[in-house]
N, C-alpha and C positions, 0 to 999 in steps of 0.2 A: 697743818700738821695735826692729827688725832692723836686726843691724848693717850691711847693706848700706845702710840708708842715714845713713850717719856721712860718707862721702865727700860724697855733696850737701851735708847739713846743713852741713858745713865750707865747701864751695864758697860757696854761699850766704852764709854769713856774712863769707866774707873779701872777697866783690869784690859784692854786695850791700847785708848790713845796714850793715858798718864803711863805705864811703863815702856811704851815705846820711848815717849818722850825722855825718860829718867833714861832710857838706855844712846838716844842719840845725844844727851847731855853728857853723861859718862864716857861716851867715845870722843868726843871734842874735849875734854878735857883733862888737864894732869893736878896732879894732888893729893891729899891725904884721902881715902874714900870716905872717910869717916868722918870727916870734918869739911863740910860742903867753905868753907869758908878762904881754905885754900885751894879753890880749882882755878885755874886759869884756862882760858881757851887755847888749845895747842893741836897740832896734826900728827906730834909727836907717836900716837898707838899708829896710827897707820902706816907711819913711818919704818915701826918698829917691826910691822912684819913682813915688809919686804925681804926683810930677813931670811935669805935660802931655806931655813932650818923651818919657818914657819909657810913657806912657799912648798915644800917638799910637802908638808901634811897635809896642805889645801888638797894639789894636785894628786896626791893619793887617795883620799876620800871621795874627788870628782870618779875618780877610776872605781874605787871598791865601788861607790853610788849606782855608776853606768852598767859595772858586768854584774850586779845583781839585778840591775831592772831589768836587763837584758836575760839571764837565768829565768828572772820572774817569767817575763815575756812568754820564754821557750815553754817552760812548763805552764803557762797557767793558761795559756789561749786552747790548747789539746782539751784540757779538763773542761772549761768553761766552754767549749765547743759540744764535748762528749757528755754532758748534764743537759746544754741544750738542745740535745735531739733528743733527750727523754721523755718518759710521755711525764703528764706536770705532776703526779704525785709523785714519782720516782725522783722529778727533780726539786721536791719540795724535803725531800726525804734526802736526797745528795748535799743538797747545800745547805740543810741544817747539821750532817755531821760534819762538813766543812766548815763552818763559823763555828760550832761547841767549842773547838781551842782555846779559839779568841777569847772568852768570857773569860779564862781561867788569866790571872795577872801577867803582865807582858815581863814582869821580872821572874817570876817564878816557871814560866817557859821556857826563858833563856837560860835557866841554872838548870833546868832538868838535860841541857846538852853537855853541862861539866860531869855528869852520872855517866851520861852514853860516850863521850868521848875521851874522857879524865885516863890518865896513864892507868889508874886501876879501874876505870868501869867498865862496862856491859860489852862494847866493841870488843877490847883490847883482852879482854877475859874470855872471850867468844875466841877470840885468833890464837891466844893459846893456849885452847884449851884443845884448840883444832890442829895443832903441833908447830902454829906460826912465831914469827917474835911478833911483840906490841910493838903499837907504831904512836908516833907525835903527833897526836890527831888537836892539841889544843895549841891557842896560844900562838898561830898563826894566819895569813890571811883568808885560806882555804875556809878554818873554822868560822872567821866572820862573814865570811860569803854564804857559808851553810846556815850563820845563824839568820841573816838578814833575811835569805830565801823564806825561812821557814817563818819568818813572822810576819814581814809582807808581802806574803803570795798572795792572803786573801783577795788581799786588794787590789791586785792584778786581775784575779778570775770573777768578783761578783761582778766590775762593770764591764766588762768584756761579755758573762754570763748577762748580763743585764739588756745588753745590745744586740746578741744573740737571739734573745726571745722575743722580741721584738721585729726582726726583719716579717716582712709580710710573703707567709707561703706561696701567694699564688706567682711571685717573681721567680720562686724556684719551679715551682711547675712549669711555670713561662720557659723557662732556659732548658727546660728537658725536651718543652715541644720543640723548640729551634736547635734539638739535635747536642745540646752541651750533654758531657761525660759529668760525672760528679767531680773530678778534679778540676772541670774547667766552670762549671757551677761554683765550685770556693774560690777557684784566682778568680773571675769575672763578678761573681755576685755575694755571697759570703763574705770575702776577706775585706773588699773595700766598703761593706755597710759595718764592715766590723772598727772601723777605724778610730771614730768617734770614743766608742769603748776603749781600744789599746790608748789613743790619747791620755783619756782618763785615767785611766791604772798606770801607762807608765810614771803621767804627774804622782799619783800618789803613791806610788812606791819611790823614786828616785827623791826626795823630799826629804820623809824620814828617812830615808840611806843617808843621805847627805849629813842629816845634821842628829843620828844618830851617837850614844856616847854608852848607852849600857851593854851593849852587846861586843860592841868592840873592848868595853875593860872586863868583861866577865870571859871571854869566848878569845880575846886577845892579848891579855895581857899588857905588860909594857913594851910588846915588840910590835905591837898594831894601836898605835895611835891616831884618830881621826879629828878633824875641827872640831868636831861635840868634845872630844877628851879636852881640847885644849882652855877651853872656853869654861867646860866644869870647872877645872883647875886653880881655874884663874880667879872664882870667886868661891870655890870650897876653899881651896889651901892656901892657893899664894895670896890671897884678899887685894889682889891688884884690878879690881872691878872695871877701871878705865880701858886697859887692854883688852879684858873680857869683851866689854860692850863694841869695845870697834871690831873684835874679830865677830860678833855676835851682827854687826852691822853689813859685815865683808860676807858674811854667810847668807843674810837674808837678803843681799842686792842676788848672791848667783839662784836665790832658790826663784827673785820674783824675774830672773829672765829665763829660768826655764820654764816657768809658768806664762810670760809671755810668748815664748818659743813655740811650745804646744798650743796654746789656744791660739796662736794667730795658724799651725798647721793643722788645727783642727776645722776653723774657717774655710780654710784654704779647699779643706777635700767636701764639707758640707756645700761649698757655691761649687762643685764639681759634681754632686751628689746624680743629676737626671745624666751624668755619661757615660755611665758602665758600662757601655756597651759598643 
């Protein structure tokens, strides 16, 4: 082992393995949080969210998770397609106003949609001014769908965009001499080299969906509560940390089997990669 990497190893274990470890300790146990002296080992958190009440949240966050990476999906493969076929300064130039957003804070994005959507903002003053009524554009789950979209799209289109640029021209040349239409060019050659990329972006969009909690309290209010809301909760307000860490436990087993899920189907199509044809 070189000693240049004693720095990582160290990194790694201080803000890594020790709070993983503080957090599977606080999910196996009950007691005062504050006084490590009364924890006893118990199953009791996990027990405790069997609980329909805390079941309903889960499976509603898998849901918002899925029909936003799914949104992402629709929208971001068009774009990340449509930047792809540019020539490279144009797409050097597309997808630098495309990340600018991102620089700007991921809190101060999500409040700039309470301006646009707020009973008195920009929309709702546009509609009648135009002789409509205002409409309930916040504070339900349409608005966190819209917020989710808008913050990880990126990450749907760079690796998507990333796999795009990449494919080697002369395959599509190849598929024009053997008589393919450009439509059968993307289902035959296009879409399946693109796959590896949608793997990617869908893991990293469905991830932070999942275990998002700012967008759902700023964009949702108390009528769209997600596993992030619950879990905040639990260690801002109610200081019940033990329950925290096992619902913090019960989130990260679903996020490392979707993460299992897609790499093992991203395998699956790369040992399939020379059949496109």
């Amino acid at each position: 082992m070189r000693k240049a990497t004693f720095p990582y190893l160290i990194w790694i274990f201080i803000f890594t393995i020790v709070p993983l470890f503080l957090v599977l300790y606080f999910a196996f146990t009950t007691g005062d949080s504050q006084n490590f002296s009364t924890f006893q080992f118990s199953l009791e958190n996990f027990k405790r969210f069997l609980d329909p009440v805390y079941i309903n949240v889960l499976i509603r966050s898998i849901r918002l998770a899925f029909v936003s990476t799914i949104l992402c999906l629709i929208v971001g493969f068009p774009i990340a397609y449509i930047i792809s076929r540019e020539k490279p300064n144009r797409q050097n130039l597309m997808i630098l106003m495309f990340v600018i957003p991102m620089w700007m804070n991921f809190l101060l994005r999500t409040y700039a949609w309470l301006t646009l959507l707020g009973r008195n903002g920009f929309v709702n003053n546009l509609l009648t001014r135009m002789g409509f009524q205002a409409l309930d554009l916040m504070y339900n789950d349409k608005a966190v769908l819209l917020g989710m979209v808008y913050n990880f799209l990126p990450f749907m289109v760079l690796p998507i965009y990333s796999v795009l640029t990449k494919i080697d021209k002369n395959l599509l040349e190849a598929a024009e001499d053997l008589g393919a239409n450009r439509a059968t060019t993307f289902r035959k050659v296009i879409l399946p080299l693109s796959l590896p990329g949608v793997v990617t972006g869908t893991t990293m969009v469905f991830i932070p969906a999942m275990s998002t909690f700012v967008i759902s309290s700023l964009l949702g209010g108390n009528k769209s509560n997600l596993i992030g809301n619950l879990i905040e909760r639990q260690f801002r307000w109610t200081g019940d940390w033990h329950f925290g860490s096992s619902m913090s436990i019960i989130l990260m087993v679903f996020i490392l089997l979707t993460m299992a899920i897609t790499n093992k189907f991203d395998k699956e199509k790369e040992g399939r990669g020379g059949g496109l044809w």
